[in-house]
Backbone of each chain as ProteinMPNN parsed JSONL, in Angstrom:
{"seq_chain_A": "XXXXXXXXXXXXXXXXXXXXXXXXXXXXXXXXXXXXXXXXXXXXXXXXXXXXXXXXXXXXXXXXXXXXXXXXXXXXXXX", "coords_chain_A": {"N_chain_A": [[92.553, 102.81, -19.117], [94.113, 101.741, -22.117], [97.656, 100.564, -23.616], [98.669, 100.282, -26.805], [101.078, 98.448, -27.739], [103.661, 97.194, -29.909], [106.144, 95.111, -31.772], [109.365, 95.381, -30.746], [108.595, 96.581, -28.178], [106.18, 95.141, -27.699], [107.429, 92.518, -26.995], [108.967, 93.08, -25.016], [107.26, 94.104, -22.781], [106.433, 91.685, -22.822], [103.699, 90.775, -23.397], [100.447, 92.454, -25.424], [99.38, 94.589, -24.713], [99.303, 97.429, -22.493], [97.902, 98.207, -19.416], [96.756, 101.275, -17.78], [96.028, 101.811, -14.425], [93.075, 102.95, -12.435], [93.742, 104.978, -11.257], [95.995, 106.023, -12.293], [95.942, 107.402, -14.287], [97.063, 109.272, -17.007], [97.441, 112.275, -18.205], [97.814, 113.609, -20.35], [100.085, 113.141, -23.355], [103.137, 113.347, -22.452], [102.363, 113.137, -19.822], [102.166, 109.975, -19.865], [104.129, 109.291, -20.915], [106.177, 109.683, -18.806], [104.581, 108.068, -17.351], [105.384, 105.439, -18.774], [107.625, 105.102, -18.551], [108.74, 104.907, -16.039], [107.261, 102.779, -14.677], [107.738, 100.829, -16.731], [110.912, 100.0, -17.229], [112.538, 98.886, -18.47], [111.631, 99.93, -21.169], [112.76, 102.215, -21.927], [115.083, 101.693, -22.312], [114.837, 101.892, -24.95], [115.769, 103.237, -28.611], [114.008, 104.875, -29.096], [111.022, 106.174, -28.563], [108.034, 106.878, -29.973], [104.598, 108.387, -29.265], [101.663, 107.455, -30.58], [98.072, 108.602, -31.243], [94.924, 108.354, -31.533], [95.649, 107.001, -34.34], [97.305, 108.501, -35.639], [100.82, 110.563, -34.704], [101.772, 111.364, -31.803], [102.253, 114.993, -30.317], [103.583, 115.884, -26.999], [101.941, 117.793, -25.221], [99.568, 117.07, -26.325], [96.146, 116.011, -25.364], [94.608, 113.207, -23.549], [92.143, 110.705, -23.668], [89.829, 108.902, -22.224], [88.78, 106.984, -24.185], [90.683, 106.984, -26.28], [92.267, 105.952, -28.799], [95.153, 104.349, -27.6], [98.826, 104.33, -28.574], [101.675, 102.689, -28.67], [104.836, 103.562, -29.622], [107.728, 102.049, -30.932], [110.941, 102.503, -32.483], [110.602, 102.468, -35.872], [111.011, 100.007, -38.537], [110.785, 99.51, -41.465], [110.379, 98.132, -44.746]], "CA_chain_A": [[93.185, 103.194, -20.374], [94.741, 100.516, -22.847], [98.077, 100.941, -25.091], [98.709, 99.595, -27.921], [101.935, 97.096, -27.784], [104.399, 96.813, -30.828], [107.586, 94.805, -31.893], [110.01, 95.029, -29.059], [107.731, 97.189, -26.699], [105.151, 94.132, -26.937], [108.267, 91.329, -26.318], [109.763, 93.312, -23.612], [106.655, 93.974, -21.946], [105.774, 90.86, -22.767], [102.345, 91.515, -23.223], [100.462, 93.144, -26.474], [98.86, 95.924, -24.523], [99.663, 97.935, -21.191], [96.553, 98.5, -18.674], [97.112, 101.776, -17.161], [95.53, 101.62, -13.398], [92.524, 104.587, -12.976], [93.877, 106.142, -10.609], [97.197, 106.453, -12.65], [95.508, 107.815, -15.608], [97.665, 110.244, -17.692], [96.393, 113.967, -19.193], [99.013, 114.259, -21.651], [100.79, 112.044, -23.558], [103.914, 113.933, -22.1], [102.789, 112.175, -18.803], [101.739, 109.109, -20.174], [105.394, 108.966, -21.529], [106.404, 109.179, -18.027], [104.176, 106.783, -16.815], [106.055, 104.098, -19.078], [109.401, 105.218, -18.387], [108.583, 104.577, -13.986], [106.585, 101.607, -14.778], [108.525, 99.944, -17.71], [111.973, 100.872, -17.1], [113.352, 98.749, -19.722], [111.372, 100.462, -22.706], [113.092, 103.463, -21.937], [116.118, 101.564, -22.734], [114.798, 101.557, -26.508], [116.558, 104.553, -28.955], [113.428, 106.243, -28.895], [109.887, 105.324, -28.669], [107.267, 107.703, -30.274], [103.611, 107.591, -28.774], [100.381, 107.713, -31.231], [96.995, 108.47, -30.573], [94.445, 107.248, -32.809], [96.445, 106.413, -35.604], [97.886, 109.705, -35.535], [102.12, 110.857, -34.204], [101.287, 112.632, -30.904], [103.177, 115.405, -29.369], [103.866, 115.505, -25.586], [101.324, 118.513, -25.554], [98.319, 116.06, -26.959], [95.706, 115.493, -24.296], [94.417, 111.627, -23.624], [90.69, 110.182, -23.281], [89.626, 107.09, -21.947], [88.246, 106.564, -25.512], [91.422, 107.024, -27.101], [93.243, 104.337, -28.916], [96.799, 104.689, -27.343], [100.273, 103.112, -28.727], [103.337, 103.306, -28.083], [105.417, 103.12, -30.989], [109.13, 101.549, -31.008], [111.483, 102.759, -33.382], [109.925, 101.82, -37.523], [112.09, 99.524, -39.229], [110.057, 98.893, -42.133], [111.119, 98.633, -45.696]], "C_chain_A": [[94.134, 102.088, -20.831], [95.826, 101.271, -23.685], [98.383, 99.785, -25.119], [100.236, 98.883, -27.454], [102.536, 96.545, -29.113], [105.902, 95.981, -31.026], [108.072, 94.696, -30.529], [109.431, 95.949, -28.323], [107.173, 95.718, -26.428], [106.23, 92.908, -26.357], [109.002, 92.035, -25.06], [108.897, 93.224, -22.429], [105.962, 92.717, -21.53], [104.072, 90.216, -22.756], [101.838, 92.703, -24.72], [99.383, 94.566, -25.959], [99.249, 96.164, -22.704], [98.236, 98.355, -20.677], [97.116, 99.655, -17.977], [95.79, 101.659, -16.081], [94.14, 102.908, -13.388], [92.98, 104.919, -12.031], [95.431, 106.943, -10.834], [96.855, 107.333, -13.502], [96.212, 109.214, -16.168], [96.586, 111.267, -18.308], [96.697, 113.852, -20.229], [99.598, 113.341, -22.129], [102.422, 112.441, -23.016], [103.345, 112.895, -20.543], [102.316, 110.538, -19.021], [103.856, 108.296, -20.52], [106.337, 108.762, -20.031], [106.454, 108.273, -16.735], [104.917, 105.808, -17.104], [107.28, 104.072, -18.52], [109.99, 104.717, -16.647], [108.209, 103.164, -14.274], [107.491, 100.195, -15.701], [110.026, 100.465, -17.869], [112.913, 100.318, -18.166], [112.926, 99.344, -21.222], [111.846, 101.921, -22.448], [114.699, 103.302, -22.24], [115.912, 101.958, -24.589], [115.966, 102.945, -27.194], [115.599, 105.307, -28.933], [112.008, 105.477, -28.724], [108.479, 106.792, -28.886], [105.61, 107.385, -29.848], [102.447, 107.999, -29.552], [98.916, 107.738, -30.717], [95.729, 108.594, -31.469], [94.629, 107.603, -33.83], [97.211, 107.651, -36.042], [99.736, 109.625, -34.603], [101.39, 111.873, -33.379], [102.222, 113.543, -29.965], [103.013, 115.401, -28.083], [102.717, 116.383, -25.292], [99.494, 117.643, -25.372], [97.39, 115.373, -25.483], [94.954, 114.21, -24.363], [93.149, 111.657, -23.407], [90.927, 109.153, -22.742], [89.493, 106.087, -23.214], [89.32, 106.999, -26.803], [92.15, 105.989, -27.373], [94.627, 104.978, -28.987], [97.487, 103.942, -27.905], [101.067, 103.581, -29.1], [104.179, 102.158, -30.015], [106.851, 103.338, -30.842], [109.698, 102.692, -32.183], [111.304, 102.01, -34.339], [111.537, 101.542, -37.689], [111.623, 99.08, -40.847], [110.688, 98.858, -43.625], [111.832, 97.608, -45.758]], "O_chain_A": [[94.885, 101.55, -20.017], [95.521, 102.261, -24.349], [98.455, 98.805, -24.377], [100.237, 98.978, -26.226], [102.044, 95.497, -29.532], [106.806, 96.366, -30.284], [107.558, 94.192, -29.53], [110.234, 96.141, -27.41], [107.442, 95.086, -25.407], [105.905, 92.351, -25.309], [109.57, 91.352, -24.208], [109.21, 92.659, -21.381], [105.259, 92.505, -20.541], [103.581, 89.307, -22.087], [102.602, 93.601, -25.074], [98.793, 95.328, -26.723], [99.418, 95.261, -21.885], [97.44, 98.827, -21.489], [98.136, 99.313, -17.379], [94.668, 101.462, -16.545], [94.179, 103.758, -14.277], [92.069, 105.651, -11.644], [95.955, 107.849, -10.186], [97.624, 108.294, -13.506], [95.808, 110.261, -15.662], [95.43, 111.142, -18.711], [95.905, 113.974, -21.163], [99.771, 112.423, -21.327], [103.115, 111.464, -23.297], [104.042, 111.917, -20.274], [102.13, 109.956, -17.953], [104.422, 107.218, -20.338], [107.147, 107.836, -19.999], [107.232, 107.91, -15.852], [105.316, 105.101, -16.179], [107.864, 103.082, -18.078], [111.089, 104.356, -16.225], [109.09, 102.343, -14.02], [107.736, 99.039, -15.358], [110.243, 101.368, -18.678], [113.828, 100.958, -18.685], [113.647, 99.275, -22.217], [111.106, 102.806, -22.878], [115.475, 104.246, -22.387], [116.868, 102.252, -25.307], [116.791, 103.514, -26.48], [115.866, 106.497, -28.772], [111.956, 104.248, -28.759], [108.143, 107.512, -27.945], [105.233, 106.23, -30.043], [102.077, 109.117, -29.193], [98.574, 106.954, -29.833], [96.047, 109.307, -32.421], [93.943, 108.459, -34.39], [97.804, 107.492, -37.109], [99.901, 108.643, -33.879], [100.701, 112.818, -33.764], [102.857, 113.055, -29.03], [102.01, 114.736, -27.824], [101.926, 115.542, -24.865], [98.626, 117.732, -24.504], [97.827, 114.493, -24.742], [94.543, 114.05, -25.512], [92.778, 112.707, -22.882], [91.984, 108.524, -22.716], [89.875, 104.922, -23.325], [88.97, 107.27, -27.952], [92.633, 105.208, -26.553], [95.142, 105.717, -29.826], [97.103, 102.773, -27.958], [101.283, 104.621, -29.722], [104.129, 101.182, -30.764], [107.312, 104.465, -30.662], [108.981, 103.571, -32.661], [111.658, 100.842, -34.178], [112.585, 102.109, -37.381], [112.307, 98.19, -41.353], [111.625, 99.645, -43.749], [112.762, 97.552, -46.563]]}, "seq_chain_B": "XXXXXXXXXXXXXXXXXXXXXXXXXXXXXXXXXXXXXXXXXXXXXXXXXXXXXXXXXXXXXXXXXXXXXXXXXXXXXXXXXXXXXXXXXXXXXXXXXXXXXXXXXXXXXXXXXXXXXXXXXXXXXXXXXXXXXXXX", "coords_chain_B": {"N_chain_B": [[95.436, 106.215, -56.126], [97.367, 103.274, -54.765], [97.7, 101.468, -51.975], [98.284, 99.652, -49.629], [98.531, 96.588, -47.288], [100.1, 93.141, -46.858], [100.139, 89.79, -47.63], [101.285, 89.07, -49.72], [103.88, 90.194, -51.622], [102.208, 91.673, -54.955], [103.263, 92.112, -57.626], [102.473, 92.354, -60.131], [99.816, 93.571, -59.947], [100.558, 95.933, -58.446], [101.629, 97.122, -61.168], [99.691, 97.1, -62.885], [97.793, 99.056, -61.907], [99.51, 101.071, -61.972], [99.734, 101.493, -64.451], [98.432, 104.251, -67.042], [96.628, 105.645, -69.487], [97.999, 108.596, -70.155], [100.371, 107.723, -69.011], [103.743, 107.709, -69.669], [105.951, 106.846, -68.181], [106.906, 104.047, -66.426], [107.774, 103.475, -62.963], [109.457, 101.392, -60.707], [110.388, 100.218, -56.978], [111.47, 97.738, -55.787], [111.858, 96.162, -52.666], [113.548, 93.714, -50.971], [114.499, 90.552, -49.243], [117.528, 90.49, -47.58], [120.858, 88.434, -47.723], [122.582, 88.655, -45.019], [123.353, 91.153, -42.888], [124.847, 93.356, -40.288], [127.062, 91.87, -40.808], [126.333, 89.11, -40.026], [124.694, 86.262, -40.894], [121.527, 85.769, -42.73], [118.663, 84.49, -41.916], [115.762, 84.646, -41.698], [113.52, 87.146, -42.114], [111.133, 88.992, -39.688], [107.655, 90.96, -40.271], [105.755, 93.604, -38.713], [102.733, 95.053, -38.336], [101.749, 98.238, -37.408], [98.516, 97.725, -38.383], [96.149, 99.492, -39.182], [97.075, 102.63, -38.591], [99.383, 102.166, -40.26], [98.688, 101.818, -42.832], [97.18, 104.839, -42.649], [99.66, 106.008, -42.918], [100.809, 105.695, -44.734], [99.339, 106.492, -46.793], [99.586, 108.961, -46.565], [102.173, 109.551, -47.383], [102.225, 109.181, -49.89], [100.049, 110.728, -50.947], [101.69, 113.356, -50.387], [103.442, 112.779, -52.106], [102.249, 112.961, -54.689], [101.302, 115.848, -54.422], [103.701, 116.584, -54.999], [104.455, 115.883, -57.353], [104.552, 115.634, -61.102], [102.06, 113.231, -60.856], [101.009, 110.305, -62.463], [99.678, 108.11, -61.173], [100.553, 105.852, -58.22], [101.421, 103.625, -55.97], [101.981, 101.759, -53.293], [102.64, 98.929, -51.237], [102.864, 96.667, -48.635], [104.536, 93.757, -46.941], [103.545, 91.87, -44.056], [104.332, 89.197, -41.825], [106.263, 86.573, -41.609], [109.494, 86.105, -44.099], [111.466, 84.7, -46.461], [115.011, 84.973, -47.529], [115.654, 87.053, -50.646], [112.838, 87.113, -51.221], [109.927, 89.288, -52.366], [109.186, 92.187, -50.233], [108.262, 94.881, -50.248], [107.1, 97.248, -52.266], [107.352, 99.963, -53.656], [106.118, 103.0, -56.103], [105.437, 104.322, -59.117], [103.801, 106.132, -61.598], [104.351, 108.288, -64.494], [103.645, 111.025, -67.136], [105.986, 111.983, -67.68], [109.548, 110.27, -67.464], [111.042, 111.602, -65.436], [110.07, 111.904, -63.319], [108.602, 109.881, -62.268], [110.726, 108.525, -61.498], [111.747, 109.689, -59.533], [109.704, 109.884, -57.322], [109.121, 107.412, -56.686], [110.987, 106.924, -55.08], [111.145, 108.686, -53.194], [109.309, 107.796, -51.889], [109.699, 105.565, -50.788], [111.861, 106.168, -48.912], [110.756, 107.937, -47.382], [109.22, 105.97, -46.28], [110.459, 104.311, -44.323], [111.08, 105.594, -42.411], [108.78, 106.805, -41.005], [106.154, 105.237, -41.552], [104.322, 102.922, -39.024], [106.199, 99.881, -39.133], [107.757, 97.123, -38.241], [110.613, 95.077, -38.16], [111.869, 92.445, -37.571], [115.342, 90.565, -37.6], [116.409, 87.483, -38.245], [119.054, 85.303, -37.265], [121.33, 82.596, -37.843], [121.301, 81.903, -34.937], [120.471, 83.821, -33.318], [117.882, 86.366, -32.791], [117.218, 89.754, -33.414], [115.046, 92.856, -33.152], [114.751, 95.181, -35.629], [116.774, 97.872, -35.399], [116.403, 98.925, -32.897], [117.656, 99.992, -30.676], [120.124, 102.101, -29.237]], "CA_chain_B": [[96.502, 105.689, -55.223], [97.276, 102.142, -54.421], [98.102, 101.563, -50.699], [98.069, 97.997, -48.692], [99.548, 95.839, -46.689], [99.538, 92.081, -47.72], [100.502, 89.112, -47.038], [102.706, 88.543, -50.073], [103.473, 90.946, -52.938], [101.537, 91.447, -56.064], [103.673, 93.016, -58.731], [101.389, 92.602, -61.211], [98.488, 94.181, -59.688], [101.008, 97.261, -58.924], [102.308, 97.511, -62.329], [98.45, 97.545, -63.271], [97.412, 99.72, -61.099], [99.799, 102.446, -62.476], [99.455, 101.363, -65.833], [97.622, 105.029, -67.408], [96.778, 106.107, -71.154], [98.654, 109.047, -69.459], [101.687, 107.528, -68.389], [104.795, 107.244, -70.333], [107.044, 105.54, -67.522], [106.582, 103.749, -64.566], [108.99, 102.821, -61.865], [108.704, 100.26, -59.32], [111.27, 99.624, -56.546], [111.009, 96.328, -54.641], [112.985, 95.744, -51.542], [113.675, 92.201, -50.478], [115.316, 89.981, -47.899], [118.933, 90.182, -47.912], [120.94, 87.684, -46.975], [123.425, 89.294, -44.594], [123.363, 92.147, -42.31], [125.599, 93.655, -39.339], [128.042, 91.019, -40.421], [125.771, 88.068, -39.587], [123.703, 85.189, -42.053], [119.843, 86.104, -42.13], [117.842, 83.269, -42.234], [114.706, 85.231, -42.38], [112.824, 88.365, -41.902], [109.477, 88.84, -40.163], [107.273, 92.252, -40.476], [104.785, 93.361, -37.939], [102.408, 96.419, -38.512], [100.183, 98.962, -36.679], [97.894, 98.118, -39.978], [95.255, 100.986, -39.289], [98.037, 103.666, -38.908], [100.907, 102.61, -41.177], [97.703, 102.819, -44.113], [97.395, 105.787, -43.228], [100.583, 106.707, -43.01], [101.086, 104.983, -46.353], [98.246, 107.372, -47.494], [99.422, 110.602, -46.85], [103.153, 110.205, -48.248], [101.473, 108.472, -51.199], [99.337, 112.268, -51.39], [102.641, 113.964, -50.604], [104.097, 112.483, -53.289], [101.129, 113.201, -55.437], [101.014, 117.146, -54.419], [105.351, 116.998, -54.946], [105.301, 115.647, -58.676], [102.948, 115.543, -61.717], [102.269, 111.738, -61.199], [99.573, 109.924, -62.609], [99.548, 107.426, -60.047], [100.846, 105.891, -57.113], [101.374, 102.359, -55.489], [102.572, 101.576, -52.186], [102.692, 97.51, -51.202], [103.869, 96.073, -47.843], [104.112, 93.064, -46.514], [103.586, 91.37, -42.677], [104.808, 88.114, -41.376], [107.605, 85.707, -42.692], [109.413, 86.362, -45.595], [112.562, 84.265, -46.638], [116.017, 85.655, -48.272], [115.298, 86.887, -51.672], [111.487, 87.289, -51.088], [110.149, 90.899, -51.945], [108.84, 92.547, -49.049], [107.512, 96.136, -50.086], [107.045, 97.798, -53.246], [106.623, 101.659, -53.812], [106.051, 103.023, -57.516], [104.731, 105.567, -59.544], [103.264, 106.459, -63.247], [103.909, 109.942, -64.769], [103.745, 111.398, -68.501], [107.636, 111.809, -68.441], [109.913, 109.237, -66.502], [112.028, 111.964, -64.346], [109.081, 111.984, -61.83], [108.076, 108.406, -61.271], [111.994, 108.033, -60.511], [112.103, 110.9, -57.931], [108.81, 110.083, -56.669], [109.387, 106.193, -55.996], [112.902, 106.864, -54.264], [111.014, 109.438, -52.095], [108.17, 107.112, -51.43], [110.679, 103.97, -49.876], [112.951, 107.095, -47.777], [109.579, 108.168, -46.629], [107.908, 105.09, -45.681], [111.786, 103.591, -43.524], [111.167, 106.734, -41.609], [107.706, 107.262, -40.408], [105.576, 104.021, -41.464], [104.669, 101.79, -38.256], [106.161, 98.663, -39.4], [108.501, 96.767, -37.302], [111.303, 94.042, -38.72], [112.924, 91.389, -36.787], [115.961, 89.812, -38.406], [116.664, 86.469, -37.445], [120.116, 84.734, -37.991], [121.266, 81.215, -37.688], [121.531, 81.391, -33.867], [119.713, 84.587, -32.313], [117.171, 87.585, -33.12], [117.096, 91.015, -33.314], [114.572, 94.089, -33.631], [116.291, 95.983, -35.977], [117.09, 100.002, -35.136], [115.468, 99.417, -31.837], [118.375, 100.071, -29.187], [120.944, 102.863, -29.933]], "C_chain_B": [[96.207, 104.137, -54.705], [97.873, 101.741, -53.294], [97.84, 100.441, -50.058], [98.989, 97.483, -48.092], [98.972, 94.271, -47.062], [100.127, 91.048, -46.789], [101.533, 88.311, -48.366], [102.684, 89.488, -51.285], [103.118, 90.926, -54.219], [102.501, 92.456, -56.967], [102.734, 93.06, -59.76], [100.222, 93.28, -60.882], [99.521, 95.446, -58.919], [101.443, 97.408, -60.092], [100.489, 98.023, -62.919], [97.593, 98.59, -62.965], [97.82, 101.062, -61.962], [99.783, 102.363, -64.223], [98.121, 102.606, -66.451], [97.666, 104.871, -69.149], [97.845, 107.216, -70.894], [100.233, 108.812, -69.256], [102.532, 107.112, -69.735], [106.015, 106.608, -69.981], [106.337, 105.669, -66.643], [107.844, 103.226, -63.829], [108.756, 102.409, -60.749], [109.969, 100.182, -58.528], [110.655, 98.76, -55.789], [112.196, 96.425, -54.085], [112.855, 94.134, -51.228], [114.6, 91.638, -49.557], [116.573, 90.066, -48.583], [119.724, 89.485, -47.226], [121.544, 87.81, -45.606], [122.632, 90.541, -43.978], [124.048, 91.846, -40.901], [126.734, 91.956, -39.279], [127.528, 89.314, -40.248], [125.05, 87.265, -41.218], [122.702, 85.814, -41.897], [119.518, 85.225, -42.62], [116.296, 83.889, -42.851], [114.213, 86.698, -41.654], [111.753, 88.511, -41.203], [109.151, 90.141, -39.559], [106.089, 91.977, -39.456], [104.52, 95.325, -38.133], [101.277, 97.103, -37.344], [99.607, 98.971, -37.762], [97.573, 99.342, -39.707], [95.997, 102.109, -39.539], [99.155, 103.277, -39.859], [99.919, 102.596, -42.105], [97.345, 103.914, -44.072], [98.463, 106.971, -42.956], [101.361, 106.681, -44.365], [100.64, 106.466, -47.253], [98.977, 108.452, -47.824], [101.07, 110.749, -47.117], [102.817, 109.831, -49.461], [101.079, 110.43, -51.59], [100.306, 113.167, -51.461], [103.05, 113.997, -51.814], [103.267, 112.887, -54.836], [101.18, 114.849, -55.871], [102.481, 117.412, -55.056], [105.388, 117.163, -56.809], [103.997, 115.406, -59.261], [103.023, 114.257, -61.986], [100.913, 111.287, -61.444], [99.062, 108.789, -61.952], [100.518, 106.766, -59.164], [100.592, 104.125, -56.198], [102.153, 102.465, -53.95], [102.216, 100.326, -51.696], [103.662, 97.329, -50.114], [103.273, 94.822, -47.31], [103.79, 92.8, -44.872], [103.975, 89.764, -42.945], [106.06, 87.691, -42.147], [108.51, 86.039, -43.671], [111.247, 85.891, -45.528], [113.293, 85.043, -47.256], [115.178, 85.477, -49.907], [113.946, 87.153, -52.128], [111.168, 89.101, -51.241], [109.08, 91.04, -50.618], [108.11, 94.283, -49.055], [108.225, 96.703, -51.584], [106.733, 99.097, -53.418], [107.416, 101.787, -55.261], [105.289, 104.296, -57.844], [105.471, 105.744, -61.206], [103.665, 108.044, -63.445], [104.117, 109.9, -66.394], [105.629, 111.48, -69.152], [108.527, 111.025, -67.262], [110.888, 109.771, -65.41], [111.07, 111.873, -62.933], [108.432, 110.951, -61.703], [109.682, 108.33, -60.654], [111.967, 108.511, -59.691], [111.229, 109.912, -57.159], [108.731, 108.003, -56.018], [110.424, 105.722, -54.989], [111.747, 107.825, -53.146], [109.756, 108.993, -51.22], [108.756, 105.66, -50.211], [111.307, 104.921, -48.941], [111.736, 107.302, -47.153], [108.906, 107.211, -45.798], [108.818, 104.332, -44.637], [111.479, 104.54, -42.418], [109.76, 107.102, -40.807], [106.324, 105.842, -40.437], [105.519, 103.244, -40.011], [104.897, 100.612, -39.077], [107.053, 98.43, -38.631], [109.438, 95.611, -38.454], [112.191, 93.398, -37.64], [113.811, 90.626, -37.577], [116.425, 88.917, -37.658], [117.611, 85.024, -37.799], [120.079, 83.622, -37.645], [121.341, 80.92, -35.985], [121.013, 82.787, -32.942], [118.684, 85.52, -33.618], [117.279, 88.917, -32.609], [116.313, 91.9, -33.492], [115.364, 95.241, -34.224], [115.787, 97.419, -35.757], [116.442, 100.676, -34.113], [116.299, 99.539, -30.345], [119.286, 100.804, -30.005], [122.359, 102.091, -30.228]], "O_chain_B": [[95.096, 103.78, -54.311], [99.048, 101.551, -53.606], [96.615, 100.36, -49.97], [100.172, 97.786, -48.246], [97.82, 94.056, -47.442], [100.5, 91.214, -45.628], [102.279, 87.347, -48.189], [101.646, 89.616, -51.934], [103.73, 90.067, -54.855], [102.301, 93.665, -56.849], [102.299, 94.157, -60.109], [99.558, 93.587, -61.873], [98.672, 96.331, -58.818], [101.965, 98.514, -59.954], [100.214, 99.168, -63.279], [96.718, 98.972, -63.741], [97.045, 101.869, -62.477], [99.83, 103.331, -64.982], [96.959, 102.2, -66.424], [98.443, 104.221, -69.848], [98.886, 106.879, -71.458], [101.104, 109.676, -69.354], [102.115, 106.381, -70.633], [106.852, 106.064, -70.7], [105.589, 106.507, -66.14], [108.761, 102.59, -64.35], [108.011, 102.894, -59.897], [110.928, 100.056, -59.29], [109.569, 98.896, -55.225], [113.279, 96.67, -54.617], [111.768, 93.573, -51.37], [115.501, 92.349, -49.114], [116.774, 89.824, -49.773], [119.601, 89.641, -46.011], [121.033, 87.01, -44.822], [121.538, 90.914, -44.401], [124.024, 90.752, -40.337], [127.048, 91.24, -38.328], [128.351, 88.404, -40.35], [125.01, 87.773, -42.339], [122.696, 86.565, -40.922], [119.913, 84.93, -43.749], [115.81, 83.718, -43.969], [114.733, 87.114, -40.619], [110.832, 88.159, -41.941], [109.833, 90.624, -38.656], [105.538, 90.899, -39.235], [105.269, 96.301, -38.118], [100.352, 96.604, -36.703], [99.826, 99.956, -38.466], [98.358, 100.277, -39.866], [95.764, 102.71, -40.588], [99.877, 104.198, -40.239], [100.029, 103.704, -42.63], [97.067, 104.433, -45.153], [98.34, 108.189, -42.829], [102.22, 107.418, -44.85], [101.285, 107.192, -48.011], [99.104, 108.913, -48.958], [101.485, 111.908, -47.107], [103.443, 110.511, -50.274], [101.744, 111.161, -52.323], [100.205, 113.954, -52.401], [103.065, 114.989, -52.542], [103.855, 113.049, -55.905], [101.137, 115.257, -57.031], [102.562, 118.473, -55.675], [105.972, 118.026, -57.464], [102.912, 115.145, -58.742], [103.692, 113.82, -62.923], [99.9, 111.689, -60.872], [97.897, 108.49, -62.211], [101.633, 107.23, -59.403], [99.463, 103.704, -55.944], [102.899, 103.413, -53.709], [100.992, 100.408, -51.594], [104.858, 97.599, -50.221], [102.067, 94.618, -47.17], [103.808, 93.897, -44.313], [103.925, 89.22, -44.047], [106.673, 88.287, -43.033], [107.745, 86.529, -44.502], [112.097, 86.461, -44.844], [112.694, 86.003, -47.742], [114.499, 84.547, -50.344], [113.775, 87.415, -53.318], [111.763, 89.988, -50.628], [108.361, 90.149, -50.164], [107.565, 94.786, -48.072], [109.403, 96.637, -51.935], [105.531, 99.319, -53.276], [108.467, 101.283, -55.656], [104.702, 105.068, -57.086], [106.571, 105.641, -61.749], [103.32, 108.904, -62.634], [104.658, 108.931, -66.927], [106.221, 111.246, -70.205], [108.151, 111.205, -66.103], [111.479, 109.027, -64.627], [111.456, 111.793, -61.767], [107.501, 111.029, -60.901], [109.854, 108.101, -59.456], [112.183, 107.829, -58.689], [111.789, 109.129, -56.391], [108.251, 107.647, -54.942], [110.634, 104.678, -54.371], [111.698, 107.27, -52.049], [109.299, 109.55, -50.223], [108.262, 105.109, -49.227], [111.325, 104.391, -47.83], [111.68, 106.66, -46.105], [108.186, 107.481, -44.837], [108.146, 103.605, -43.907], [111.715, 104.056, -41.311], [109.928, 107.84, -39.836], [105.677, 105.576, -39.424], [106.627, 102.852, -39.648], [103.949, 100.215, -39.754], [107.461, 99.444, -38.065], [108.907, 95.354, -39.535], [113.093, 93.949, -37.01], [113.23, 89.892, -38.376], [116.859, 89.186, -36.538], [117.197, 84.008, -38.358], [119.041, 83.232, -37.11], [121.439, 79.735, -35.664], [121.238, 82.688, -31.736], [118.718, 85.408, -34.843], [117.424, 89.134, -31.406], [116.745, 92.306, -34.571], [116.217, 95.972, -33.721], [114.668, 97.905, -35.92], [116.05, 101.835, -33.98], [115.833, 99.292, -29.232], [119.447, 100.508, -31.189], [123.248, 102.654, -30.868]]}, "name": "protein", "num_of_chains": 2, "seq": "XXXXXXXXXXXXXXXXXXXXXXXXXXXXXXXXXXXXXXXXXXXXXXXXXXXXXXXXXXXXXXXXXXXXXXXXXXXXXXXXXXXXXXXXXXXXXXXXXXXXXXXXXXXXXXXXXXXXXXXXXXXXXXXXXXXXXXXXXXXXXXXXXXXXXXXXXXXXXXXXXXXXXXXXXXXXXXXXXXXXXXXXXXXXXXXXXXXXXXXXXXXXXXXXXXXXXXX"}
């Protein structure tokens, strides 16, 4: 499973997408959210970080595919 | 509805856009680099999008805005990369028969799109950078 990689997620992680492992593989984006937060401990410094799932705002709830396009979405500054 | 992301803005091809037989005002706001912020110089700006999702996140306050007010059309214009002080950087607009509802509906199209749009902005002064509104 691949996410997506924005703004300061992709410069912190350094990196414009995260490989999750398979035998890590998240259900939910609820554990997907605490995959990053173990794994990437500085993007949990951000103020918030909302996680989409294809092209869609997904609640914690929202279950994952392999064939889903994941990304993690920083706090929008746009405008 | 007129919805994109660019690589530098077209006012004229939004003003055309909402240009109806229909319409009796239009209203455009453009945002642009400013020079200043948190106290500091800004040298420059640069924009970075989830295209696929912020179009259609564009989309559906664009349709909001559509279902909210009787408008006869609808622009929405952003940019990505670079963009010096002074440069515009994103345009939202809107046509209607009487001019109280392109004003609403262009003010509620820029609050809408700061708030939910993926776009990202890095401001970048004479001696560091920042992601702006991305650490509490």
């Amino acid at each position: 499973m691949k996410i997506l990689l924005f703004g300061i997620a992709r410069e912190i992680a350094g990196q414009q997408r995260l490989e999750v492992p398979p035998d890590e593989q998240p259900e939910t984006v609820a554990d997907l959210r605490a995959w990053v937060n173990k794994r990437y401990g500085a993007l949990a410094g951000l103020k918030s970080f909302a996680i989409a799932v294809d092209n869609e705002y997904a609640e914690d709830h929202v279950k994952l595919y392999p064939s889903s396009e994941i990304a993690l979405i920083p706090p929008v500054s746009g405008g | 509805m007129l919805v994109e992301i660019v690589a530098e803005i077209d006012l004229n091809r939004a003003f055309r856009h909402l240009q109806t037989e229909g319409a009796g005002g239009i209203n455009l706001f453009i945002g642009t680099v400013r020079d200043h912020a948190n106290g500091k110089k800004v040298r420059l700006l640069e924009f970075e999008a989830y295209i696929p999702m912020a179009l259609l996140e564009m989309q559906r306050i664009g349709q909001k805005a559509m279902e909210r007010w009787a408008l006869e059309r609808v622009v929405i214009q952003h940019v990505t990369g670079e963009k010096k002080v002074g440069e515009p950087v994103v345009i939202t607009g809107a046509s209607s028969a009487h001019r109280a509802a392109a004003f609403e509906a262009s003010r509620f199209l820029i609050d809408e799109l700061k708030k939910t749009v993926p776009i990202w902005k890095k401001e970048y002064y004479e001696d560091s950078s920042v992601w702006v509104n991305a650490y509490p």
